[in-house]
C-alpha positions in Angstrom: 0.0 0.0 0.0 1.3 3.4 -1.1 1.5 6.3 1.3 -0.6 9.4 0.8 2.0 12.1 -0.5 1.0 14.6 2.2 3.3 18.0 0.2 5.4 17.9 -2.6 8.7 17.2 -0.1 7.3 14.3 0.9 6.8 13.3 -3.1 10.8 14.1 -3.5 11.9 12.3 -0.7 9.7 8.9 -1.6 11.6 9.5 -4.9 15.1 9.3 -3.5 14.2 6.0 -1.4 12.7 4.4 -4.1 13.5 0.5 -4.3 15.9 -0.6 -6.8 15.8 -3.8 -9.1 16.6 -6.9 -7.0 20.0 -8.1 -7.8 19.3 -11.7 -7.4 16.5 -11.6 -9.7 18.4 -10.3 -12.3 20.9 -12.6 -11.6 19.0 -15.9 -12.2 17.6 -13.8 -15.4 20.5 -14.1 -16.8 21.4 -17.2 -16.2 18.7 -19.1 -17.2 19.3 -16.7 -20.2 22.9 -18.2 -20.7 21.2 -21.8 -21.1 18.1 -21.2 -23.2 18.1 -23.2 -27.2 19.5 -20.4 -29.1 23.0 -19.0 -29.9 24.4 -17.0 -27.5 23.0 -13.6 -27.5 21.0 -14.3 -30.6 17.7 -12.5 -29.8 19.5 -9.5 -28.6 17.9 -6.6 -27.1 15.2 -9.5 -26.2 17.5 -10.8 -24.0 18.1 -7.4 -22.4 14.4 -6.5 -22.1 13.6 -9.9 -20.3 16.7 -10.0 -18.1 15.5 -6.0 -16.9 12.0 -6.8 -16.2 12.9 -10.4 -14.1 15.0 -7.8 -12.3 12.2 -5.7 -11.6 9.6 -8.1 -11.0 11.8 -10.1 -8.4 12.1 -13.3 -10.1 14.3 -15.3 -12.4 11.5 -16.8 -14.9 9.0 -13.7 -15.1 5.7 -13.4 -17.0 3.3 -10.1 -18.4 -0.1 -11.1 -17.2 -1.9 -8.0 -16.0 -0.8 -4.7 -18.2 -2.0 -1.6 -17.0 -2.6 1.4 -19.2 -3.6 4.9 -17.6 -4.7 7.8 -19.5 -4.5 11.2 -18.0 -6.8 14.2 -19.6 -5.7 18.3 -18.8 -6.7 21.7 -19.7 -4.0 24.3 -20.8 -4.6 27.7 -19.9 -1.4 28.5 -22.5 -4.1 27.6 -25.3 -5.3 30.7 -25.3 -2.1 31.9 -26.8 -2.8 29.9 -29.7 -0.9 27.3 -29.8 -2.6 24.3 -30.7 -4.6 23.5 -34.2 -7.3 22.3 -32.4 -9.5 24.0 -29.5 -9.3 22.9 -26.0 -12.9 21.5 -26.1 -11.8 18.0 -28.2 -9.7 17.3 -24.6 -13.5 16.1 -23.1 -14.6 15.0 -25.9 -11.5 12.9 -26.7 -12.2 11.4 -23.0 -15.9 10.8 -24.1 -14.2 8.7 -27.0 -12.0 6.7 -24.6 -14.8 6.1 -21.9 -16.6 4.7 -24.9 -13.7 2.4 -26.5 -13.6 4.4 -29.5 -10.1 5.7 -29.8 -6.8 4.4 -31.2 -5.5 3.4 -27.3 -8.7 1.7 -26.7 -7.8 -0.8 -29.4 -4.3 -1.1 -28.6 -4.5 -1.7 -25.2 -7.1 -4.4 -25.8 -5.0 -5.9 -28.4 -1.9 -5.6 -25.7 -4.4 -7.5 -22.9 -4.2 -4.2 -20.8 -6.3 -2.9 -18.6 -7.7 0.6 -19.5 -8.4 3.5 -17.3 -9.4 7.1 -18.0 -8.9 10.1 -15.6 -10.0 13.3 -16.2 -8.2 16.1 -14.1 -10.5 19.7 -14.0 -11.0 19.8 -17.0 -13.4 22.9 -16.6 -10.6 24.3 -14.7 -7.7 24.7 -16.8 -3.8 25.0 -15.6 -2.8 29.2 -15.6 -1.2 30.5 -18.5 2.6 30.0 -18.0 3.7 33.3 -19.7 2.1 35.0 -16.8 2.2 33.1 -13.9 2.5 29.6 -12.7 0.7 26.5 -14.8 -0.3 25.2 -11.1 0.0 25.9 -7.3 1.5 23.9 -5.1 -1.6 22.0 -4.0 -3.2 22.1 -7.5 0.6 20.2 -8.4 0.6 17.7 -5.4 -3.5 16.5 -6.1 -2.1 15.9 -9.8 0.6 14.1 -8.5 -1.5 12.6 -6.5 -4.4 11.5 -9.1 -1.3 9.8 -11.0 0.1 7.9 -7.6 -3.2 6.6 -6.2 -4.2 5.3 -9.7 -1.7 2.6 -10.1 -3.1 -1.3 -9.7 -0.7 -2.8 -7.0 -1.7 -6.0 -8.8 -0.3 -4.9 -12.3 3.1 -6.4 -13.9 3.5 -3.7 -16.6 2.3 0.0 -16.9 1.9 2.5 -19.7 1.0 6.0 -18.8 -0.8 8.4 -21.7 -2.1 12.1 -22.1 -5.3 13.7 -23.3 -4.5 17.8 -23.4 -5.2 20.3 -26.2 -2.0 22.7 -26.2 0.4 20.3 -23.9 3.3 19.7 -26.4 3.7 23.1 -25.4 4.3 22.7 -21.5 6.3 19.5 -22.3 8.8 21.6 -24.9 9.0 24.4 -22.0 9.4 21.2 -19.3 12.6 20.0 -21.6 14.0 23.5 -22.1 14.1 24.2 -18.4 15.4 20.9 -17.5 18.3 20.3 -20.0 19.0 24.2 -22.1 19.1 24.9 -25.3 16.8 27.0 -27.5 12.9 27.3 -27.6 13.3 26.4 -31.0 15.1 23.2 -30.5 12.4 21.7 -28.4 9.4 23.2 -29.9 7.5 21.2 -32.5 4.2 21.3 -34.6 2.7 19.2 -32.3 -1.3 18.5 -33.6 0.1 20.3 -37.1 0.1 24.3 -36.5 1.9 25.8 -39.4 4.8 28.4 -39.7 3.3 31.1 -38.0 1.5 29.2 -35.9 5.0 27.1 -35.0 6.7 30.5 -34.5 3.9 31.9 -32.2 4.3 28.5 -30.1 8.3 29.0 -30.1 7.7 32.7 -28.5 5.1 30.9 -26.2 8.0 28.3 -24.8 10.6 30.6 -25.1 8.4 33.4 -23.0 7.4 30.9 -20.2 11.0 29.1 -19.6 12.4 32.9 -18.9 9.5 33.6 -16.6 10.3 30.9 -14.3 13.9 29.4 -15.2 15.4 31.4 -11.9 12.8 29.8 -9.7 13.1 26.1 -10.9 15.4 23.8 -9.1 14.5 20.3 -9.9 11.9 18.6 -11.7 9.2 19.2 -9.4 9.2 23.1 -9.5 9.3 22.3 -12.9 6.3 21.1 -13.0 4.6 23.5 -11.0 5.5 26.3 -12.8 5.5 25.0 -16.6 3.4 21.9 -16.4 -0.1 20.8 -16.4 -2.2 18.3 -14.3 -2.2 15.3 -16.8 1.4 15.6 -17.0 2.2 15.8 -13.1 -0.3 12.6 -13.1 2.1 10.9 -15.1 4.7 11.3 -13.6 3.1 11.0 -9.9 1.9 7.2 -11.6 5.4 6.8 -12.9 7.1 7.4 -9.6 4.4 5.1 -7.7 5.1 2.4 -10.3 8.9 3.0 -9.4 7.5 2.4 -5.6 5.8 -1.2 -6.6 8.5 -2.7 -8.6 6.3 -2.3 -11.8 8.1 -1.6 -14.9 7.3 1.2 -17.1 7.1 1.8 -20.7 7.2 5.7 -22.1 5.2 6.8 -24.5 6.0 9.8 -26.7 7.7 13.4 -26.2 4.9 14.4 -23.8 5.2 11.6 -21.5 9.0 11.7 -21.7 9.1 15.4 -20.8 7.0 14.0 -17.5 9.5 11.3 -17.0 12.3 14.2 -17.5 10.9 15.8 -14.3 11.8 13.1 -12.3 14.9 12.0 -13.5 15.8 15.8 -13.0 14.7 15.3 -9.4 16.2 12.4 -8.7 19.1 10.1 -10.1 18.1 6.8 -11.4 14.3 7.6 -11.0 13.5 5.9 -14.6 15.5 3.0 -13.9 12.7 1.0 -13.9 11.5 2.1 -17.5 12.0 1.7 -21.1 11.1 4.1 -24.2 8.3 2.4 -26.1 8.7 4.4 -29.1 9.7 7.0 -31.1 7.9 9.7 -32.6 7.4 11.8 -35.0 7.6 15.1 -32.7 11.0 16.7 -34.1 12.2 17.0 -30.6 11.7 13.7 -29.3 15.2 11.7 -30.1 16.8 14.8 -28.3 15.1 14.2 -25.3 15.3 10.4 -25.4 19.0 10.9 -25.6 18.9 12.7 -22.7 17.2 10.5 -21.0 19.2 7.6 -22.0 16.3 5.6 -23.4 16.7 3.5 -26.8 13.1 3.1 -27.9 11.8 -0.6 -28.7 10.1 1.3 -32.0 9.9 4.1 -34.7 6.8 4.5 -36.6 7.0 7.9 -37.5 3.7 8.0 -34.6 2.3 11.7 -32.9 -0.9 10.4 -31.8 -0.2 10.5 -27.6 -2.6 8.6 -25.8 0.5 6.5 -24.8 -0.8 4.6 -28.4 3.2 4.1 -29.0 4.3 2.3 -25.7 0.3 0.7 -25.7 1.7 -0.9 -28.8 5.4 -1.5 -27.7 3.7 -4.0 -25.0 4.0 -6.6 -27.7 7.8 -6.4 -27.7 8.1 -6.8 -24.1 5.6 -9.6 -24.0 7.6 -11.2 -27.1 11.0 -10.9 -25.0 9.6 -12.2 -21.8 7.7 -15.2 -23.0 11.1 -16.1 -25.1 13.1 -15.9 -22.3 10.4 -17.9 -19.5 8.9 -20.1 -22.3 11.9 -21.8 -24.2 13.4 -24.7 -23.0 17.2 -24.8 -21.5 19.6 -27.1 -23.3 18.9 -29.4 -20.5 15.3 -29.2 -20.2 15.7 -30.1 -24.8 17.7 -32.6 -24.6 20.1 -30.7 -27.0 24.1 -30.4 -26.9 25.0 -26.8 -25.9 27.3 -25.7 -28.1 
């Protein structure tokens, strides 16, 4: 049973006690790896991807039977600034969509054998408009935090975290600008598919908001406060919890990842526990996988969000763990190890 994060403190020091991988597990991963009816090291990152999650799941023969996948919805007060193609009233009735199994996640994560939930966070109440004050307060950032932490199945071996938010590529450029430098432009992207002027106007937007607030951020949780919104501070609050219950992680795209950012800024080895599902299309994306120091399982050329990319890259882990617990040993096959 998680504890109720009681101020955002208390959410950074749960961070730097969080659990690691246990050592032994991994361990008898990787040796039943080194006996298994294949040439040595033959399936590859497979090998990698199965040996990591027996690690993380404490044993040395693990299986996926109960996937999770969470989506979080938000409301950008930013939008106003015009920086999405699309208005922020397709946010509800995107969740309307999920609630009824019609969108692309929906499909996925029933293909993937996942369990599906839906959160809507305020949406009638949108996050402030960063260029002029903070996205959220501190208690508006610690019940986001929150939602994300308390929605996490204790009983689930995987989990995929996605976003539902008019606008947000634009929080999650300013999120990675803070956290690792650069330019506004080198993190800002078309996001739904604004055009030139409308890219340009979203460019000032990030590049406005990071110099509002850059002097008063000191990790990723300020971060967040000050640049974020509510379905991204869910995310990470269910990544961090997932951290807490030895559940691996897969990422989704540059929105997630800009959520996961804020952790890893707050605390080192805070993503150990997950792997990049995919890479997409979102020009910034590779930049801030890099940073990360995530290799993602795929590259579709995908910008949907609704954590459809990692919903998807469930397969590959699924593949690598049921090679690695399903095949026989050498032994168990009666055939001469090489």
């Amino acid at each position: 049973m998680l504890p109720e994060l009681t101020d955002l403190d208390h959410f950074r020091s749960l961070l730097a006690q969080a659990p690691a991988a246990d050592p032994a597990a991994q361990a008898a991963a990787a040796e039943r790896n080194g006996h298994l009816t294949k040439p040595p090291g033959a399936l590859a990152r497979l090998e990698e991807l199965a040996i990591w999650y027996g690690g993380w799941r404490g044993t040395g023969r693990p299986s996926i039977e109960k996937p999770q996948v969470i989506i979080f919805a938000g409301n950008h007060g930013v939008t106003a600034q015009g920086v999405s193609a699309f208005p922020a009233e397709v946010t509800a009735q995107m969740v309307i969509n999920f609630e009824h199994g019609g969108a692309a996640i929906n499909q996925l994560a029933k293909l993937a054998g996942a369990r599906m939930d839906v959160q809507a966070l305020d949406l009638d109440r949108p996050t402030g408009d960063f260029t002029k004050g903070v996205a959220m307060e501190d208690a508006d950032l610690l019940a986001a935090l929150q939602a994300g932490w308390g929605s996490v199945d204790p009983n689930a071996d995987l989990l995929v975290v996605g976003e539902m938010g008019i606008g947000n590529t634009t929080p999650a450029a300013a999120l990675a600008c803070v956290l690792f430098g650069g330019e506004a432009a080198d993190w800002t992207g078309r996001g739904t598919g604004v055009d030139d002027a409308g890219l340009a106007n979203k460019t000032r937007v990030v590049a406005e908001g990071v110099s509002l607030h850059q002097g008063a951020i000191k990790d990723g949780v300020d971060a967040l406060g000050c640049l974020g919104g509510r379905e991204i501070a869910a995310m990470a609050g269910a990544i961090a919890a997932a951290r807490m219950l030895r559940i691996p992680v897969i990422l989704d795209g540059f929105i997630c990842c800009a959520a996961a950012a804020c952790l890893a800024q707050s605390s080192d080895g805070a993503l150990d526990h997950c792997v990049a599902g995919h890479q997409s299309a979102e020009g910034a994306h590779p930049v801030l996988l890099a940073k990360l120091g995530k290799e993602p399982l795929l590259s579709l050329g995908l910008r949907l969000g609704e954590g459809s990319g990692a919903a998807l890259a469930i397969q590959i882990l699924k593949g690598a763990v049921a090679c690695h617990s399903g095949m026989a040993t050498f032994a168990e096959a009666g055939v001469t190890d090489g």
